[in-house]
N, C-alpha and C positions, 0 to 999 in steps of 0.2 A: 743304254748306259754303258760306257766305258767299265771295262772290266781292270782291276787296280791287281798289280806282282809285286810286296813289299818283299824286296832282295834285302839279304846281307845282316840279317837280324840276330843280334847275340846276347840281349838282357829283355827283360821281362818287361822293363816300361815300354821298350818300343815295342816289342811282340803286341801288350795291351792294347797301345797306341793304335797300331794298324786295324787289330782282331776289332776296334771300337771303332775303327770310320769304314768296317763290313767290306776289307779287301779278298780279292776271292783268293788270293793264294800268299802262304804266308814264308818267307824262304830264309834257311837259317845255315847262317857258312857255320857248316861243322868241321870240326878236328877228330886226332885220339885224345886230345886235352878235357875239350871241353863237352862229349857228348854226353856226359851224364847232366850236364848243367842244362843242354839244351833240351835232352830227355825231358825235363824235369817244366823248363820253359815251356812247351809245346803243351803239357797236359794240365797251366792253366790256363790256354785260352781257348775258345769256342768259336766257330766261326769258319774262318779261314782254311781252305785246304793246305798242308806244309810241305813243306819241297827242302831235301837236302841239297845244300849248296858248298861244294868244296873249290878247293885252290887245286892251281896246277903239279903241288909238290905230293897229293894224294896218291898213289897208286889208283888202279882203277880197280885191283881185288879189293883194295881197303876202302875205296868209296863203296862198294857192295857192302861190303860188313858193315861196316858205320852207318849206310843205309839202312839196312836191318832192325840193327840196335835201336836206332834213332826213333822208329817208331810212325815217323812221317810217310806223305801218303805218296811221295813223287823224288825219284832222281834227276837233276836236274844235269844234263848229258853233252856233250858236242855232236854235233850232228856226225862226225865221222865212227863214234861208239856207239850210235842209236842201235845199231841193227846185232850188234854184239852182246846185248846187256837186254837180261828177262824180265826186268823189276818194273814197274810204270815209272814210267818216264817222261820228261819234260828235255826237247829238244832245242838246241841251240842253233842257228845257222845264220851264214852272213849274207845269206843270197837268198831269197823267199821263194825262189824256185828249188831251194831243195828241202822244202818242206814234206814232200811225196806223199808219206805214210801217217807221220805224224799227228795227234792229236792234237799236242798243245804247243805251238813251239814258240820261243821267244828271237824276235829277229834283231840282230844289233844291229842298227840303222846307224849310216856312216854322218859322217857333219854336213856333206853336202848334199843329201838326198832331202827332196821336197817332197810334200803328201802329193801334189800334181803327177809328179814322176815314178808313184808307184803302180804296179797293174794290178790294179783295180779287182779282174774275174781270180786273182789267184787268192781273191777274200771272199770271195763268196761259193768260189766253186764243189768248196767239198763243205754241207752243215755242220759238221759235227767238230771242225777245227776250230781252234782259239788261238787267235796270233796276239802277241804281245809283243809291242815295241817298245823297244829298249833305246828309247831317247836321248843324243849329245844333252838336250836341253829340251824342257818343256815350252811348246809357243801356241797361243790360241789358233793357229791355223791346224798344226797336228791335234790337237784337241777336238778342234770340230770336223777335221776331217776322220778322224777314228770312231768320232760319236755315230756317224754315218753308216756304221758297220756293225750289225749284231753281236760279231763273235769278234772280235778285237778289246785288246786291254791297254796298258802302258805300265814297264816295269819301273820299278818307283824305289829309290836309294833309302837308308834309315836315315838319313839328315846328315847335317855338320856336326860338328861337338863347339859348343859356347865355352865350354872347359872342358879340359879330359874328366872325360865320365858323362859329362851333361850335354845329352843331345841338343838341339835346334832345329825344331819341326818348322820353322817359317817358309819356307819354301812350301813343304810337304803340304802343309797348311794351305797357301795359298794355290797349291794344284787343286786341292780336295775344293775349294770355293769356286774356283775354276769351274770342274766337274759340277758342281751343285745350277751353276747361273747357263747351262745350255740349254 
């Protein structure tokens, strides 16, 4: 089974949301604004391991704090801070070859790359990694070609908004249906 990375979660319905269709990591862009809210978000759901996710305007002492605070189980890193930063950590890289060390890294996969044209041994060679692809667009061929693979996932957006405030799981929805018919 495809392993599921709900990115980018900042209210409690979507947190719900994901923690109820059993994703295995739950990722919540924190601020200095809003970390008591997502403090707070994080300790009702069950389930999901959570990953601090910040913007680029963060310092990287103040993602450390805020990571702390935050309570969550994972920082979520550029591959060029990996080796700088003591905290568990979740690895970002553009090139799957620099996955080295990493345990869990999320790959942002470019718009023209195909599941054909990935190398294949650099998924299976170390057990103990989890690659998660971070998708232009979800298509039934990277679906069945990641279902192919123990330790791979797909990182997955918290929706559209149908109005400010009101998400739009349709999409989300119809990956999860996706995943269920392999």
């Amino acid at each position: 089974m495809i392993k599921i990375y709900a990115s980018g979660i900042q209210d409690l319905t979507v947190a719900r949301y994901f923690a109820a269709m059993d994703v295995s990591l739950a990722g919540f862009a924190i601020n200095s604004q809003n970390i008591g809210t997502i403090y707070s978000i994080k300790e009702w759901i069950e389930g999901p391991k959570t990953v601090a996710e910040f913007d680029h305007t963060t310092s990287a002492d103040d993602q450390e704090d805020l990571f702390l605070t935050s309570g969550t189980d994972y920082l979520l890193l550029p591959y060029d801070r990996a080796s700088e930063c003591l905290v568990p950590s979740i690895v970002v890289i553009d090139d799957i070859n620099q996955a080295a060390d990493a345990a869990i890294v999320v790959y942002k996969v470019g718009t023209s790359l195909k599941p054909s044209e990935v190398d294949t041994p650099i998924l299976t060679e170390i057990k103990d990694r989890t690659v998660y692809f971070d998708l232009p667009q979800f298509s039934p061929e990277w679906v069945q070609f990641l279902a192919s693979f123990p330790n791979t996932g797909i990182v997955v957006r918290t929706g559209s908004e149908d109005k400010p405030g009101i998400k739009s799981f349709d999409e989300v929805d119809a990956l999860f249906e996706m995943l269920e018919n392999l």
